[in-house]
Every structure is written in C-alpha cells, then in structure tokens.
Backbone as numpy.savetxt, mean C-alpha at the origin, in Angstrom:
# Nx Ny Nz CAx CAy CAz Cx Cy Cz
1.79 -47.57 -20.43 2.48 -46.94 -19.30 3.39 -45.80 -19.76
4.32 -46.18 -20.71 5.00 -45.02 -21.36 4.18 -44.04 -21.80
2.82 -44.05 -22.58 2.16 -42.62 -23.00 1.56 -41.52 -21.76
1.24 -43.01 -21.00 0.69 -41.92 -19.22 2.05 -41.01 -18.67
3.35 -42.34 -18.59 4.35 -41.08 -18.24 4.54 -40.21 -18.71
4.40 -40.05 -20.15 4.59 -38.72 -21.07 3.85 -37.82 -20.70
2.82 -38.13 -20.32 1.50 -37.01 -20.58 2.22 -37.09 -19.23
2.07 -37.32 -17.70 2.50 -36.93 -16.70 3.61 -35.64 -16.69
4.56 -35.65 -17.47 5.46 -35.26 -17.39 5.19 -34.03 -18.22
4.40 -34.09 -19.54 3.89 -32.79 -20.02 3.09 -31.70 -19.77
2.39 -32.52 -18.59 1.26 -31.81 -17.70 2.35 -30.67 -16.41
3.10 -31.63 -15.81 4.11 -30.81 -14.87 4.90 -29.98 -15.22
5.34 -30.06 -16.45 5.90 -29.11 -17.23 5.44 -28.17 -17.59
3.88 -27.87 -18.08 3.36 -26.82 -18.11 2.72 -26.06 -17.07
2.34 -27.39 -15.76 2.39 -26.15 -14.79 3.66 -25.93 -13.98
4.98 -26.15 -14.24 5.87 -25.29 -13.77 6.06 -23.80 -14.66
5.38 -24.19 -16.10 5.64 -22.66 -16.83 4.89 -21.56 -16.33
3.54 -21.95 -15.79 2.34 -21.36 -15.46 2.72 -20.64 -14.05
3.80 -20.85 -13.17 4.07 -20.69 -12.09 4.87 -19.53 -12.19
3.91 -18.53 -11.03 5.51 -17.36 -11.28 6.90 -17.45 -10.76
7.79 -17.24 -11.69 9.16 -17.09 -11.46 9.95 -16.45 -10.32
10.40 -17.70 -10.10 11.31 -17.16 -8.32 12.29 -15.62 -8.42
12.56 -15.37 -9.88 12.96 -14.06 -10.09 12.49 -12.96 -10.52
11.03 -13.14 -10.83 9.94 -12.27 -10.89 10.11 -10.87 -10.46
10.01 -10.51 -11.29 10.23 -8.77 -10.34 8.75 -8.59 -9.35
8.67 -8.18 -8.16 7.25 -8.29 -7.40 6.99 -7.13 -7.34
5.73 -6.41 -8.16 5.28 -5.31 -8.32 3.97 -5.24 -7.12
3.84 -4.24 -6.02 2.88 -3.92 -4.73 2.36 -2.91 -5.31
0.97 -3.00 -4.99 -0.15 -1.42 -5.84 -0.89 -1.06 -4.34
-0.90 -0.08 -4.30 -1.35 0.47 -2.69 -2.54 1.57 -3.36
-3.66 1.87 -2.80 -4.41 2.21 -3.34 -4.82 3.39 -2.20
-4.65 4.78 -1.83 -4.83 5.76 -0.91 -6.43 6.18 -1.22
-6.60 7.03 0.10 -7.83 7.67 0.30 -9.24 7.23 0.11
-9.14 5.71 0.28 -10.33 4.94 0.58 -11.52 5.53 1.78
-12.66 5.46 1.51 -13.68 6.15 1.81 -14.29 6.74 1.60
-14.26 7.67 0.47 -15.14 8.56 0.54 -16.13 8.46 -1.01
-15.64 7.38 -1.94 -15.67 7.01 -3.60 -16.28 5.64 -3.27
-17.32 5.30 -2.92 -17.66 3.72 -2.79 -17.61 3.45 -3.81
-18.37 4.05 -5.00 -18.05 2.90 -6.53 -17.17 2.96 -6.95
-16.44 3.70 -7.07 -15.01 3.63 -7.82 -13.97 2.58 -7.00
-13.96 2.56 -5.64 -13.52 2.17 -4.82 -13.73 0.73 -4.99
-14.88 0.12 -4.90 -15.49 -1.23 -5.25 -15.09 -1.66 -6.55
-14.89 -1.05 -7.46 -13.93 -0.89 -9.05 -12.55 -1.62 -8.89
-12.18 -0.60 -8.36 -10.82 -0.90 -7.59 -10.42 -2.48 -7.14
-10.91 -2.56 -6.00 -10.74 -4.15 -5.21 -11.08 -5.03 -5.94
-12.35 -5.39 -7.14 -12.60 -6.25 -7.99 -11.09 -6.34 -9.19
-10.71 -4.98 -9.11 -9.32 -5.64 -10.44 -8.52 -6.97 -10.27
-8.30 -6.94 -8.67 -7.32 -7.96 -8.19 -7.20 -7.95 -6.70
-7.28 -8.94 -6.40 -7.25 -9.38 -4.73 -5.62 -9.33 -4.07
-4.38 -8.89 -5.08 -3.26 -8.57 -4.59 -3.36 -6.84 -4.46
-4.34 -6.02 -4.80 -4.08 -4.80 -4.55 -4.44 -4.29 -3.19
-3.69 -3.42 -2.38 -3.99 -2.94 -1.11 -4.83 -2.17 -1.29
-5.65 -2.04 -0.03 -6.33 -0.50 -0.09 -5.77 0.21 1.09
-5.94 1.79 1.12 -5.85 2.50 2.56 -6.73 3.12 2.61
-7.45 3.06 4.07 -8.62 3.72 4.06 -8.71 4.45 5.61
-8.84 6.13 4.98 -9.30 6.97 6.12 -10.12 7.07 7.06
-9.70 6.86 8.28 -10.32 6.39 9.59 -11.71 7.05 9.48
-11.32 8.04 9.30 -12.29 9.27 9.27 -13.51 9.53 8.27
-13.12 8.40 7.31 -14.47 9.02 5.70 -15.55 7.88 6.41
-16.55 8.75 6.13 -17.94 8.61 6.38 -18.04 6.86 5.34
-17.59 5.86 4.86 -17.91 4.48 4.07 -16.64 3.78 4.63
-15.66 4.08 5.62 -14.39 3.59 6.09 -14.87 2.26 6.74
-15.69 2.21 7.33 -15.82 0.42 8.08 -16.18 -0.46 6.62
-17.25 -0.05 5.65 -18.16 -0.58 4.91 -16.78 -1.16 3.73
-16.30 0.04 3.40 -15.54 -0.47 2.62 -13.96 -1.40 2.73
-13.84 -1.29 3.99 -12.66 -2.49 4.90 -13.14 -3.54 4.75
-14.80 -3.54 4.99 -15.58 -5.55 5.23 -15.33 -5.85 3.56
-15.77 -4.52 2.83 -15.80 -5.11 1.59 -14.51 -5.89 0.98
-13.63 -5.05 1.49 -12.32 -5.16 0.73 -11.81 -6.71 1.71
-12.22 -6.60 2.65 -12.16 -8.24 3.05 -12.31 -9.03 2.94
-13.56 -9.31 2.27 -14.40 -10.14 1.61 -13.67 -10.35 0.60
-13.07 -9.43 -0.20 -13.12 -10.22 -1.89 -11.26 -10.39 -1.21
-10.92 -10.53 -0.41 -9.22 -11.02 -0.43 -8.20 -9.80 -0.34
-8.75 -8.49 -0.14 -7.32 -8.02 -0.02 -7.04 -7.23 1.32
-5.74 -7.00 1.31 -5.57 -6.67 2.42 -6.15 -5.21 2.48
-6.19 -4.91 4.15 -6.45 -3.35 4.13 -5.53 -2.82 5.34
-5.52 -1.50 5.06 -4.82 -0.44 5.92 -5.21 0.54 6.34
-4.79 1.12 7.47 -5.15 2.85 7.93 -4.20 3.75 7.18
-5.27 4.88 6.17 -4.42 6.07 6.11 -4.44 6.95 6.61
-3.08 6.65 7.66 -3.23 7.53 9.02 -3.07 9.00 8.79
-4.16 9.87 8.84 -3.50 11.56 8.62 -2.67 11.99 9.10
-1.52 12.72 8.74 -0.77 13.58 9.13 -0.67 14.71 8.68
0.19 15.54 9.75 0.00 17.24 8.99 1.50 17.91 8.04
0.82 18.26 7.18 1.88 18.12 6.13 2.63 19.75 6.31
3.12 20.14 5.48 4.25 21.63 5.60 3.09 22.27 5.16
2.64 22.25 3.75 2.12 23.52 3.10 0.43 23.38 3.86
0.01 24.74 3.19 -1.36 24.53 4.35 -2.50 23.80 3.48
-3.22 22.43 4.09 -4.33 22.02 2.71 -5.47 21.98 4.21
-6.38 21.29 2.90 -7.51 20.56 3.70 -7.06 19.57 5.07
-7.36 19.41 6.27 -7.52 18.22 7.05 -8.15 17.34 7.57
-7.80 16.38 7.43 -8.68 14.97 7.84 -8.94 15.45 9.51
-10.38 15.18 10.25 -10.10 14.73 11.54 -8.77 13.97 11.85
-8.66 14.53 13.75 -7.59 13.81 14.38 -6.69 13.33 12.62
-6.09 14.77 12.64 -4.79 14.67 11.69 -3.57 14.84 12.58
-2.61 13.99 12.50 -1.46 13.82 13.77 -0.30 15.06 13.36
0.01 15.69 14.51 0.68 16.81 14.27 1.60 17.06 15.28
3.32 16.86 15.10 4.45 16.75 16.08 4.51 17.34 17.20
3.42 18.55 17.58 3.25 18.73 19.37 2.01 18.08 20.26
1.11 16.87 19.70 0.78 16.07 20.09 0.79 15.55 21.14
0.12 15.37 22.43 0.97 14.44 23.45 0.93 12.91 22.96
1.61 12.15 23.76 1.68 10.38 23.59 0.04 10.34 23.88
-0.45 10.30 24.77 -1.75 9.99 25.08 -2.84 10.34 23.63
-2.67 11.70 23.43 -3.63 12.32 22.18 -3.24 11.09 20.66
-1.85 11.15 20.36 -1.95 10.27 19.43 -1.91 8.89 19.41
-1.93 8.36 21.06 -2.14 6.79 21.25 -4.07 6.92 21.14
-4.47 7.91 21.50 -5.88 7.79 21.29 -6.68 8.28 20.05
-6.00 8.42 19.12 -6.66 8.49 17.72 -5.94 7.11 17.08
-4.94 6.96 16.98 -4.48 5.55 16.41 -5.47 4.36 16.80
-5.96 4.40 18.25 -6.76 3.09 18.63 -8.33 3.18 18.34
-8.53 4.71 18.21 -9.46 4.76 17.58 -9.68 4.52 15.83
-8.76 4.71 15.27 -8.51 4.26 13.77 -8.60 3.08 13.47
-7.75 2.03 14.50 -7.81 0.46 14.70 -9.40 0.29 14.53
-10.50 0.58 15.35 -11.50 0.38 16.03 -12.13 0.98 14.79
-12.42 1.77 13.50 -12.90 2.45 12.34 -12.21 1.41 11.05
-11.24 0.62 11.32 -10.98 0.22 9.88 -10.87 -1.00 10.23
-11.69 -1.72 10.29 -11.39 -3.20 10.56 -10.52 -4.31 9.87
-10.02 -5.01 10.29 -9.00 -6.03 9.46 -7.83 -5.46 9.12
-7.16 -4.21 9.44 -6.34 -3.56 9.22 -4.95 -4.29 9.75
-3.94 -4.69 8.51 -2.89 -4.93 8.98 -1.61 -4.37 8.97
-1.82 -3.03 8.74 -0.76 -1.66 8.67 -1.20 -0.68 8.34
-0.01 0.47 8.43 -0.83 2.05 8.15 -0.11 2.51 7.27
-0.25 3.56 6.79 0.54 4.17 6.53 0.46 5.59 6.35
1.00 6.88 5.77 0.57 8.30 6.49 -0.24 9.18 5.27
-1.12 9.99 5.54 -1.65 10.54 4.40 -1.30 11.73 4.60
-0.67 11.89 3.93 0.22 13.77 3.57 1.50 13.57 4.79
2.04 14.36 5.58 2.46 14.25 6.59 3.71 14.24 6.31
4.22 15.93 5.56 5.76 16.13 5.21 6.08 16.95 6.35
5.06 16.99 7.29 5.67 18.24 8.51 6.16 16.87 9.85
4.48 15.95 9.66 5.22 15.11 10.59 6.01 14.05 10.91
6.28 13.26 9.46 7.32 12.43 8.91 9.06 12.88 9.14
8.79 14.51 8.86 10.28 14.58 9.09 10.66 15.21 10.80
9.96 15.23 11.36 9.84 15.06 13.02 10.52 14.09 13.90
11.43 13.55 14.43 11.76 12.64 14.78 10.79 12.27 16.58
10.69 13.66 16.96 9.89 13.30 18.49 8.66 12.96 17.94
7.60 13.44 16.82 6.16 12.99 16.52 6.59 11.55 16.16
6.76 11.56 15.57 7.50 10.22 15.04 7.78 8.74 15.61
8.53 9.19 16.70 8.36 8.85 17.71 7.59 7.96 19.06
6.21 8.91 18.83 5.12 8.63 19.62 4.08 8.20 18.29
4.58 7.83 17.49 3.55 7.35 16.70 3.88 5.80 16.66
5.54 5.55 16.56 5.74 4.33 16.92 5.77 3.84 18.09
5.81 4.57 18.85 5.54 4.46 20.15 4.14 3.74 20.76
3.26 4.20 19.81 1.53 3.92 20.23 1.33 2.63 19.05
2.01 2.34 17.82 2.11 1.38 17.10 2.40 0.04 18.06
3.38 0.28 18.16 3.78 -1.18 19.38 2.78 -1.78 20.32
1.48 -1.60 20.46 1.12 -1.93 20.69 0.11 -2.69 20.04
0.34 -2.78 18.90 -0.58 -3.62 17.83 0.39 -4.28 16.78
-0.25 -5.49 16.23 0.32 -6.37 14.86 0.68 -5.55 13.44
0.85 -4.15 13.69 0.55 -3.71 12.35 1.96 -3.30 11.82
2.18 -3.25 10.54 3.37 -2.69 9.79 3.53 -1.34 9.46
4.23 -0.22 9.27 4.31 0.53 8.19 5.09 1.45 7.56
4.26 1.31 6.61 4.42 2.05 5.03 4.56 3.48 4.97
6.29 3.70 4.54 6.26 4.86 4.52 5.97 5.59 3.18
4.71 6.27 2.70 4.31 6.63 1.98 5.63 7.54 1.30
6.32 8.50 2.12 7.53 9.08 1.83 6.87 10.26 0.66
6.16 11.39 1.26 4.95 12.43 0.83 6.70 13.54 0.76
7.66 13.14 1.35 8.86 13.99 1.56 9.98 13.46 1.57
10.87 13.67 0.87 12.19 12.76 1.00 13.24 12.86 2.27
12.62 13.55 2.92 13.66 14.21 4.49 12.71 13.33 5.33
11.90 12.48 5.01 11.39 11.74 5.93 11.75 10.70 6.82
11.60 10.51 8.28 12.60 10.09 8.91 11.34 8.92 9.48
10.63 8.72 9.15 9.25 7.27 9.50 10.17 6.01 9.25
10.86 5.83 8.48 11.61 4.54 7.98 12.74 4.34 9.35
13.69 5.32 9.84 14.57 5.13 10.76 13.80 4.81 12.11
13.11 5.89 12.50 12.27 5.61 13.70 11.54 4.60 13.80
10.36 3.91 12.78 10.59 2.13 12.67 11.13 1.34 13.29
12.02 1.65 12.56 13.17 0.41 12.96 14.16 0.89 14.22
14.22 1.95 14.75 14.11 2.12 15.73 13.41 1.40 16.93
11.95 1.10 16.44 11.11 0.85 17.88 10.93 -0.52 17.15
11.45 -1.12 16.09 11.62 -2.50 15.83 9.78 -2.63 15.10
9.60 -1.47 14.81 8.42 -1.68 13.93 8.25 -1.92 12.15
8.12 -3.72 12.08 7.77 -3.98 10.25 7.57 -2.68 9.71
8.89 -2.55 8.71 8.21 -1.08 7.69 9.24 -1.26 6.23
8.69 -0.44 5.78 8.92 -0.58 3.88 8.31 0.69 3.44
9.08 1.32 2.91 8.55 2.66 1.85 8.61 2.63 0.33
7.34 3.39 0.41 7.21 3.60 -1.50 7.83 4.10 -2.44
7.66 3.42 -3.39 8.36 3.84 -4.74 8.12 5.10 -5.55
7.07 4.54 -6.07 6.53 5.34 -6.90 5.29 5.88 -6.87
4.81 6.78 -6.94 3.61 7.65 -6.98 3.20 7.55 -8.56
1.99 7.32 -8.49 1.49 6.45 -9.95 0.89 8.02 -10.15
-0.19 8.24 -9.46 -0.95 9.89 -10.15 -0.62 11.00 -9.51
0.49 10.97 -9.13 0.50 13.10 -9.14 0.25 13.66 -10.27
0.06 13.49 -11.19 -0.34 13.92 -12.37 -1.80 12.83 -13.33
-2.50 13.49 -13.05 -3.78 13.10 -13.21 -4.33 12.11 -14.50
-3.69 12.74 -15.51 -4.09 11.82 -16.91 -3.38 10.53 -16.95
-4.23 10.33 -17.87 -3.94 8.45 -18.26 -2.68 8.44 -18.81
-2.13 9.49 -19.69 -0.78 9.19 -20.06 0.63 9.05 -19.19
-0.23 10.16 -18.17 1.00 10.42 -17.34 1.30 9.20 -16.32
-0.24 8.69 -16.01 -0.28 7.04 -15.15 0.53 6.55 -15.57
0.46 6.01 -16.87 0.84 4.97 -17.65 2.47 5.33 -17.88
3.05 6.15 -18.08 4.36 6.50 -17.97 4.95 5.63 -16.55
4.27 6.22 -15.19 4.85 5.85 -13.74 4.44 4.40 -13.93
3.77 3.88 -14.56 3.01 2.12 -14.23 4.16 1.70 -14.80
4.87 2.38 -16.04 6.06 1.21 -16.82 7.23 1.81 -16.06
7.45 3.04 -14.83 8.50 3.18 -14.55 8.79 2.62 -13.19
7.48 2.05 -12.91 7.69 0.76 -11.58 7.57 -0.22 -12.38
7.22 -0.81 -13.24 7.62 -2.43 -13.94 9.03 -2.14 -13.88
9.71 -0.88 -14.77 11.71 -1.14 -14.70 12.25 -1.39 -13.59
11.51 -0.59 -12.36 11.99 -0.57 -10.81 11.89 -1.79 -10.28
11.12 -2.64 -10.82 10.83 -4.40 -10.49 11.56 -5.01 -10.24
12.12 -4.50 -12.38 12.92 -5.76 -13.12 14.21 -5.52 -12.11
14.66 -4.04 -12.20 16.10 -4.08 -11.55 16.41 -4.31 -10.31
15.03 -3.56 -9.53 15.34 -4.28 -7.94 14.66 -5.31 -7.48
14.10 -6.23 -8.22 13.23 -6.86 -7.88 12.03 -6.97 -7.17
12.14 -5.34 -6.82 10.15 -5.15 -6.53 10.09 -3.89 -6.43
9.00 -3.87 -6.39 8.88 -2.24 -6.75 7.23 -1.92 -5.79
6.94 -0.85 -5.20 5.78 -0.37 -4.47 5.31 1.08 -4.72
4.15 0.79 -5.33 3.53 2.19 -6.15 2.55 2.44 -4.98
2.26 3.64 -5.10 0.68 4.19 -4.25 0.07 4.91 -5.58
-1.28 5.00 -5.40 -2.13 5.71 -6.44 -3.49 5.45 -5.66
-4.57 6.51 -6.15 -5.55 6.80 -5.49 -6.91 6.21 -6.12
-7.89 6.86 -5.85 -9.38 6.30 -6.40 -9.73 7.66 -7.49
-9.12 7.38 -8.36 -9.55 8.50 -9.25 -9.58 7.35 -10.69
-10.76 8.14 -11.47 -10.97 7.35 -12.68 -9.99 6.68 -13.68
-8.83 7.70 -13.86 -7.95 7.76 -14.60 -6.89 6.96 -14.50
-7.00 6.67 -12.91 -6.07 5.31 -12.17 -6.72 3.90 -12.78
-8.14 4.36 -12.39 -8.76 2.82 -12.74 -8.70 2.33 -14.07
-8.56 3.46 -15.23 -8.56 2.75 -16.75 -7.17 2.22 -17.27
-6.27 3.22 -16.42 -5.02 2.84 -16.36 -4.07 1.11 -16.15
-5.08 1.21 -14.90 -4.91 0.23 -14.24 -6.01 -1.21 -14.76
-6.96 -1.51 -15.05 -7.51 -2.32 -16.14 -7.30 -2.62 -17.22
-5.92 -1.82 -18.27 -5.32 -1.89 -19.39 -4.15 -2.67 -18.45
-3.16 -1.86 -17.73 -1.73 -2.69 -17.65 -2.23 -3.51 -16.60
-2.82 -4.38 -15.67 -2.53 -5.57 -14.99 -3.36 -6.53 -16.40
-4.57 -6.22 -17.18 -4.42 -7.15 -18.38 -3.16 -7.66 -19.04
-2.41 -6.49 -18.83 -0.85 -6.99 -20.06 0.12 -6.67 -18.95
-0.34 -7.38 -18.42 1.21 -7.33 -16.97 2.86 -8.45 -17.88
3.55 -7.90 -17.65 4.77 -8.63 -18.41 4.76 -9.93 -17.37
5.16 -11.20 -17.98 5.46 -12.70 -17.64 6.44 -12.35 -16.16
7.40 -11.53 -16.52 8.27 -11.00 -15.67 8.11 -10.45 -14.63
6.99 -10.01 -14.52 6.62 -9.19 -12.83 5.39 -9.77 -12.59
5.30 -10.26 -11.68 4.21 -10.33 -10.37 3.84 -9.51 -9.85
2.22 -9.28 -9.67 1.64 -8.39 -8.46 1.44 -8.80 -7.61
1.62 -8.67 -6.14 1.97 -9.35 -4.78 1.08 -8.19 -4.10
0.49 -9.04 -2.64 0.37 -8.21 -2.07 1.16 -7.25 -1.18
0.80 -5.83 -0.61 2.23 -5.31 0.31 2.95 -5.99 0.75
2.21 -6.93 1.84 2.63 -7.56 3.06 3.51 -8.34 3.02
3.35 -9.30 1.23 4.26 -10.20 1.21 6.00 -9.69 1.23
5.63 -8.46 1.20 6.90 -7.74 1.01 7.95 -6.93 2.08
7.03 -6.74 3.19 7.57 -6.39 4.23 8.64 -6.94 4.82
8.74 -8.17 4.94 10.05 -8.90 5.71 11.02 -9.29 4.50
10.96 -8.76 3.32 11.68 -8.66 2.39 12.23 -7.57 2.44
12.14 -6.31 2.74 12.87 -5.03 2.81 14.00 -5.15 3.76
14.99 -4.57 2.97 16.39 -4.53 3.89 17.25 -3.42 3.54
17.10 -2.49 2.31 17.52 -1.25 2.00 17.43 -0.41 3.23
C-alpha cells in the first residue's frame, strides 16, 4: 500500500509540472490575409491549433480555408478591409468613413455569410478608418448584431476602434506586436522574442503576422523552443482578460 501511495503521489506530481503555470505569460499568434496562399496557409494551421487565422471575405479560398481551419481546432476571423491613409491596393467592399450604416451593415453580413465559424474580426489596413470615430461607429454599430469580438489590429496608433468598442459594449483587445513588417527571418525572430518579453512582463502578449514563408520557418523554430514560461493561447481566451 505504501509503494502504490508513492507512485500515486509521484505520478500527480509530475502532472502538476506538466501543467501550464497559472503565471504563464499567454502569448496569442493571429495570422492575417488568409485566402489567397492555400498551402502555405494549410502550413500555418497544422503548427498549432492555438493559432488564429484571419481571413479575407473577399479571397477567392476564404470559405475553404475557414472549414479547414475548423476542422483542425482553431479559431477563425474576418479580416475586415478597411481604407487606410496612404493610397495601396483594395480589397472589395473595403470600408471607408463616408459609408452609409446600411452599405457597411451590408458588407459585414455579407463577410459573416463568406467566412464561416467566424468568431471576431478584425481590420485589414484601415489607418484612415480606425481613426474615424463616425465610421467607426457604424461598424460597431452593424457588429452588435452578431457574437463576434474585435481585434484592434492598431495599423495606426491614433486609432480610436478600441474606445468606440467599448463604447457600443463590443468584446475587444488590440495588438501588440507586428511579427513581419520586415520580411526576413532575422527580423521575425527579433519581434517573436520581443513578444515572449511583452508576455513575461505583462502577462500576455498578441502578435499578428501573415502567410509569408519567412513567418512560417520562423515560426516552426520558436513554438518548438517556446520557453516553460509562456503559453500559446488562443485569441479568444484572452478577450475578457483585457482591461488596459
């Protein structure tokens, strides 16, 4: 009886070590511009079933790759277009602050209806209409009518998506860190250890990064050697944790 209790007790002991730590720093990986990269994309969602994806209403593999990303466990999102300051490329129905309520309640429900399983959005580019408070506005405005959260990508630091939120009492949380504005593996890997510090000190940290190769090798080296100390979580678990 005494050797069973032992072993009982050595067994629980090692899986309390095995368990992540209630002080864990919780590291969120958000993954933009889903759709248009099916293999790389499919790359992606196999690393880990805590990574988000966002995927453009609009790219021609946007339903295919939502079922997929459903299937293997992770969550998914709309990356809702918006129109940014400087002049680039645009997504269809890209949301733009003279908009009526009607025009952008009817591309949002059409986005719902293109990305299936979607349990938040968040904005792709959108430094013209983030810092808008009337677009803004009517974006949470047409949100309220669905379960969804969001993510302020924060493409601009004058961005006002986080106040207006919580304004219309809409779940939201903005990002940290931008893993590839700068394209090479070195430069990844710099932002990957400067959201592990952002973890440790605030206890979580929320990166975005895209479907580009350089993410993915990046990203297959550090969640292999993820520190004991941080957890990868999904977004969501993180949402009703934000209070900054």
């Amino acid at each position: 009886m005494i050797r069973i209790s032992s072993l009982i007790s050595t067994i629980f002991c090692l899986i309390l070590l095995c368990l992540p730590s209630a002080q864990a720093g919780k590291l969120a990986i958000v993954i933009d511009d889903f759709g248009y990269r099916k293999s790389i994309e499919e790359q992606i969602i196999l690393l880990s079933t805590e990574i988000t994806v966002s995927i453009l209403p609009n790219s021609p593999n946007a339903e295919k790759i939502a079922f997929y990303a459903h299937e293997q466990g992770n969550d998914v999102m709309i990356h809702l277009p918006m129109a940014p300051i400087s002049k680039q490329y645009l997504e269809k129905d890209t949301l733009t602050p003279d908009m009526s309520q009607e025009e952008i309640q009817r591309i949002i429900s059409e986005a719902i209806l293109k990305v299936p399983y979607a349990i938040g959005v968040n904005n792709h580019m959108g430094s013209k209409m983030t810092t808008n408070v009337e677009g803004m506005r009517k974006v949470m405005e047409s949100l309220l009518n669905y379960p969804l959260f969001f993510l302020d990508s924060r493409t601009i630091a004058q961005s006002k998506a986080m106040a207006i939120a919580r304004e219309y009492r809409i779940p939201a949380i903005r990002r940290d860190i931008f893993l590839d504005d700068l394209k090479d593996e070195k430069s990844i890997m710099i932002q990957f250890d400067l959201a592990i510090e952002l973890a440790r000190k605030h206890k979580q940290a929320i990166v975005i990064g895209h479907p580009y190769f350089a993410t993915l090798n990046v990203l297959q080296q550090k969640l292999a050697q993820l520190p004991d100390d941080i957890e990868l979580v999904k977004l969501s678990s993180l949402v009703d944790n934000f209070t900054d």
